[in-house]
N, C-alpha and C positions, 0 to 999 in steps of 0.2 A: 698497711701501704696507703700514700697518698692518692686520690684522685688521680692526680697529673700524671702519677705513676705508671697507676692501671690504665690509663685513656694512652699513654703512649707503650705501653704491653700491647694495647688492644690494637691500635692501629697495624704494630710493626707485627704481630702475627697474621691479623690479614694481609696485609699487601705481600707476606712471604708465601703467598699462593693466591696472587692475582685473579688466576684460572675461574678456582674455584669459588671465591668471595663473588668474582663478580655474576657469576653464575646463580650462586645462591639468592643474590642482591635482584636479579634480574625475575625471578618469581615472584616474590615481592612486588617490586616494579608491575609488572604487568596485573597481579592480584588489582593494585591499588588504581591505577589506569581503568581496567573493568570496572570497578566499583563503579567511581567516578562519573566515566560514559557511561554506564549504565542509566546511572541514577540521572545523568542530566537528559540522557536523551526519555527517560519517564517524565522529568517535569516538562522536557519542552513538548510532550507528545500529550499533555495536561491541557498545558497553555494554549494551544493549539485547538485542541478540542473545544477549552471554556471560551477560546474568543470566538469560534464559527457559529457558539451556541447564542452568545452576549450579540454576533452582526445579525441575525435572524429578528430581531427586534426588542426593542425596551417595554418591561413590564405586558412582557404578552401575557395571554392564556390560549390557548388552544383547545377547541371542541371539533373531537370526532367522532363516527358516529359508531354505532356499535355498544352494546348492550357490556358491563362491564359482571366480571363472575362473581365478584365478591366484594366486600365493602374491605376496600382498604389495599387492594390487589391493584397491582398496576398489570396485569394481564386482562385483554378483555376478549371479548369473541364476535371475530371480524370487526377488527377496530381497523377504520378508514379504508374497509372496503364495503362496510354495510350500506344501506341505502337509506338512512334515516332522520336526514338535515336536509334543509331546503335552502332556499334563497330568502323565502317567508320569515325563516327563522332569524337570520342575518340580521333582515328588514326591521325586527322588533327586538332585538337586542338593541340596534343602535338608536333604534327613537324610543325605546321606555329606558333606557339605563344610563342616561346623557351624562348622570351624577357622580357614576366610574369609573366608566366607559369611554376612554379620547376616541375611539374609531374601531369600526369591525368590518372585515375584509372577508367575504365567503371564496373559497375558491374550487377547481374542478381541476384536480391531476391526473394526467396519465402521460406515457409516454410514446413517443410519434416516430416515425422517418421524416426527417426533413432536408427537405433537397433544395439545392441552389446552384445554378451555374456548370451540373453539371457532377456538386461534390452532395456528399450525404453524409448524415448524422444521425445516430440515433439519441433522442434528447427529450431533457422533461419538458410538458408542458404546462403550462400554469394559467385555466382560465380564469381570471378574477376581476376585481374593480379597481377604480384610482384610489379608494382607502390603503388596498394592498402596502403601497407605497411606506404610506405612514407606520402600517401595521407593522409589515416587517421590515422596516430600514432599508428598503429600496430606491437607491439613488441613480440617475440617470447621466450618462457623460455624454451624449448626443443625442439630438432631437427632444423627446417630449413621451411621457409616459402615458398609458390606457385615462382615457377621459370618459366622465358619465357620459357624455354623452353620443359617442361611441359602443359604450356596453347598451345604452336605451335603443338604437340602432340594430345593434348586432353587425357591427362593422367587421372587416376583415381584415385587421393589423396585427401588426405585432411589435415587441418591441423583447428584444434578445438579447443574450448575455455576450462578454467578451471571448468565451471560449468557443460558443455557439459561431458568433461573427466569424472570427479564426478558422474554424472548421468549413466554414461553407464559403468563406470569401480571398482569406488568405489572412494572413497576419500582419502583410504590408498594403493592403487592400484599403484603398482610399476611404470615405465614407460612402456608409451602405445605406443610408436614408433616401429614400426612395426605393429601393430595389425590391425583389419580389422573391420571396420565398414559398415552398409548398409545402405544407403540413398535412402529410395523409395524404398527399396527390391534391389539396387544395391548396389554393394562392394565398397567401399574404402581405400585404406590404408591409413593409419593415418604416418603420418612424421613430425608433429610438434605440440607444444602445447602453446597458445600464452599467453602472460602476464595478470594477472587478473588486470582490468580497474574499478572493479566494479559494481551496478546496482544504478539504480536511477528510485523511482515509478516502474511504469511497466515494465520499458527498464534493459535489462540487459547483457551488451556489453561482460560478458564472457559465455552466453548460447547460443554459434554461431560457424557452422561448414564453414570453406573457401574449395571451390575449383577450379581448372582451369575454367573461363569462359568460354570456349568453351565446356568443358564438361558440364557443366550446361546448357547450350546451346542446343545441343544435345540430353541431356539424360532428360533431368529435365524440362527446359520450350518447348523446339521444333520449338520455333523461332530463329530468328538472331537478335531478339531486347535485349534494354537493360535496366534495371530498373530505373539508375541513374550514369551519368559521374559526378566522384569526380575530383576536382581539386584544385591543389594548389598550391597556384601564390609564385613569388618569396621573396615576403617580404609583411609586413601586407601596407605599403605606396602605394604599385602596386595593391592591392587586388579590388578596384575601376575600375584603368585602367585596368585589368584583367579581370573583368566582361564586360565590353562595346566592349574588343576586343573575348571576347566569345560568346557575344549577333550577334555580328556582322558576325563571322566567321558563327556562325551557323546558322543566315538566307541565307547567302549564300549557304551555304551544301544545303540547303532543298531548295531553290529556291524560297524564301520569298521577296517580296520584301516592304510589310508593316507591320513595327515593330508589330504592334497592332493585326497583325496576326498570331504572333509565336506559332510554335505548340511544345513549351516548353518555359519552366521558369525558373529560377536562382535565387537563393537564397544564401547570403552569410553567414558565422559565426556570423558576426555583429547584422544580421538581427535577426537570431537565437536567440541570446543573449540578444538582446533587446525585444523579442518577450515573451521570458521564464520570465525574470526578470520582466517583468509587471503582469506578470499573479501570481507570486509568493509573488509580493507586494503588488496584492489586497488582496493573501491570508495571509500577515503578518497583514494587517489592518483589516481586516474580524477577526484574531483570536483577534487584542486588543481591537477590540470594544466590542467583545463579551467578553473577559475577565475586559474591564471597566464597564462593566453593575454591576460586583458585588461590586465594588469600591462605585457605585451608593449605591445601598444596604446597605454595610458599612455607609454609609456616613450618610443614614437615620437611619441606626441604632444610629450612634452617636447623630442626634439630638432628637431623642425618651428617651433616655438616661439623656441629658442634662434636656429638658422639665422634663421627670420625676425629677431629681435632685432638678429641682428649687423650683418645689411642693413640694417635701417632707422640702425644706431648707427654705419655705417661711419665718418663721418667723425668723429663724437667719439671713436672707436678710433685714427685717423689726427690727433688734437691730441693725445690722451694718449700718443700713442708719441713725436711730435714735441718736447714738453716733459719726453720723459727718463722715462716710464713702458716697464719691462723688458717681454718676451715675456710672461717667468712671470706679472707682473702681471694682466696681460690676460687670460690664459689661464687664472687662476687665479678673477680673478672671473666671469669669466662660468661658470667649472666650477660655483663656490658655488652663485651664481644657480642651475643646474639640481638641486644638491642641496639646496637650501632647499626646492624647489615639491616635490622628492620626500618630503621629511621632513613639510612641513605638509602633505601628499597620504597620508603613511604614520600621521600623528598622528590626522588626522579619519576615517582608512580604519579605524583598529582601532576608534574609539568605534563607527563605523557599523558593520561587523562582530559589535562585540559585544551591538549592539541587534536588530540580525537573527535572533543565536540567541538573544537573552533573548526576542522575541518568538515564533520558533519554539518553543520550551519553554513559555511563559507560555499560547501559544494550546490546548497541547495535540496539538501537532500532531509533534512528537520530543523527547526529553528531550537536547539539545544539551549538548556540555561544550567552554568554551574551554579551550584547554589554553597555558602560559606558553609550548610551544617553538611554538606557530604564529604568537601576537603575536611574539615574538622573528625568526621564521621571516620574518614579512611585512615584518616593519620593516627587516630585513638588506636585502631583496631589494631594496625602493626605493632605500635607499641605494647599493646596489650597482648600480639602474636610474639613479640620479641620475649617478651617475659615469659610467658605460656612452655612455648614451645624451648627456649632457654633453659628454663628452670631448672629441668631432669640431668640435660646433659653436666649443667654447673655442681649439681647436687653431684653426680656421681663421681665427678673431678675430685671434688672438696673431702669425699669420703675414702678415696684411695690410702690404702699403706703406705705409708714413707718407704720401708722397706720393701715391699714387695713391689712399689714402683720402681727406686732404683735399681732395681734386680732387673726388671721387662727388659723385654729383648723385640 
């Protein structure tokens, strides 16, 4: 038989049961649609994560304090709740290491009640200095950010994020510079309000109030310690040698003299990065495996389908073999037939797919990204399900008795 033949065999026996084709077609469909959103809402829940990681600042490192278990273990005990960095230490990072080192930013976290007008918040606080700024990619969109000379003071400002703002003033709430907020039942004036960074999962870098370290210091924690020295080196090629001469400088400070003893740890952006990005890759292959389970499903739906077909066509199987139609023939169209339902099941599966994550993104609800290798990905896989799951039912078609076909009843 020709091609042309079999491709219009193949059609006019589907559409001689609409019902059931499109039924079958529609597993498919949706198999390949899952895949698809699946997989894009993993990359976009990726992208997401590496860019809140990338607005946090360029070529950091981070030191906290806390004695680490093991060499080589990113576990440590009471890491960034220990008490074992100072201001001192900050102090001499940034005037002995000027060589790697662009800025270092110590700062004091905890989180507060803060009231205004009336409204309350529960929100981080962040006492730190004007390097912060530089450290962590801290940009301001009204007024003016924490100034030395302020922190040398111990002044009582603040300067707030946009969600913060929001929460305590309204959303349509004129400018808040000047106004006075309370942190812990103390006053603040508010002088700045910083640029929205956005939120990612739980974290969200503009529900956060800044102010002088040393007032936090004072007022808020009542030690001299410090939660976490930000730094950041002069270029991402130094970022290496920036950490070994900050590992170094600060066993010094503390009077260390075996590595494996440090009563703090260091962590850089890198690290960060590659630590997020694993965790978000098991969760892109977590979502496609659970979205190929219904590809599976489809797939047996398509050879239920096929088996049925061949039953109900036994004896027109049993005249075309009669009148000189080979194995291959038979076995070849009815293979088609199951790769056709997969192809228009894998054609309507990517447009659905790609409407799911345009709506997901459109709603606001994840910034989804399709990517060409998952259409490529899904579209393999039906075909691959077409043949698969095809095959048995063509084979058993192709191997029927001429005679005992046209006998069936």
């Amino acid at each position: 038989m020709h091609i042309n033949d079999i491709l219009h065999e193949t059609f006019s026996a589907l559409l001689s049961n609409k019902v059931r084709s499109g039924l079958t077609i529609l597993g498919i469909v949706i198999g390949i649609a899952s895949v698809i959103s699946m997989l894009a809402i993993g990359q976009g829940a990726k992208n997401s994560v590496n860019s809140s990681i990338q607005s946090i600042g360029s070529n950091l490192i981070m030191v906290m304090p806390g004695a680490q278990r093991g060499p080589g273990t990113m576990v440590s005990s009471g890491r960034g709740s220990a008490k074992t960095l100072e201001l001192e230490d900050a102090e001499a990072l940034a005037k002995e290491l000027s060589s790697t080192v662009k800025a270092v930013a110590p700062d004091v976290t905890g989180r507060y009640q803060i009231t205004a007008r009336g409204n309350n918040t529960n929100t981080q606080v962040v006492g730190t200095t004007n390097s912060y700024q530089t450290v962590r990619n801290v940009q301001v969109a009204e007024g003016s950010f924490i100034s030395d000379g302020q922190v040398s003071s111990g002044s009582r400002v603040a300067v707030i994020g946009p969600s913060t703002r929001d929460d305590l003033f309204g959303e349509n709430a004129a400018s808040v510079i000047g106004q006075t907020i309370k942190v812990n039942k103390i006053g603040f004036k508010v002088m700045g309000v910083t640029v929205s960074k956005g939120s990612s999962g739980m974290s969200n870098q503009d529900d956060i109030v800044y102010i002088p370290i040393s007032t936090a210091q004072r007022l808020l924690s009542g030690n001299k310690y410090v939660s976490t020295i930000s730094v950041s080196a002069v270029d991402a090629n130094s970022t290496t040698q920036a950490q070994e001469d900050i590992t170094t400088l600060l066993l010094k400070q503390h009077g260390i003299t075996d590595a494996t003893k440090a009563d703090f740890n260091i962590m850089n952006q890198a690290d960060i990065l590659s630590t997020a990005s694993s965790v978000t890759n098991i969760f892109t292959i977590l979502l496609g495996s659970v979205a190929g389970i219904s590809l599976v499903v489809g797939g047996i739906g398509i050879m239920n389908m096929m088996l049925t077909t061949v039953t109900e066509r036994t004896r027109e199987i049993g005249l075309r073999k009669a009148i000189g139609a080979k194995r291959r023939d038979i076995s070849l169209q009815f293979l088609i037939e199951a790769v056709v339902l997969t192809f228009l099941g894998g054609f309507f599966g990517i447009i659905l797919g790609w409407l799911i994550s345009f709506g997901i993104t459109y709603f606001g609800v994840l910034q989804t990204q399709v990517s060409v290798f998952s259409v490529i990905l899904a579209f393999s896989v039906s075909a691959i399900i077409g043949i698969v799951f095809g095959y048995y039912p063509a084979r058993r078609a192709a191997s029927l008795n001429p005679i005992d076909a046209l006998r069936y009843e």
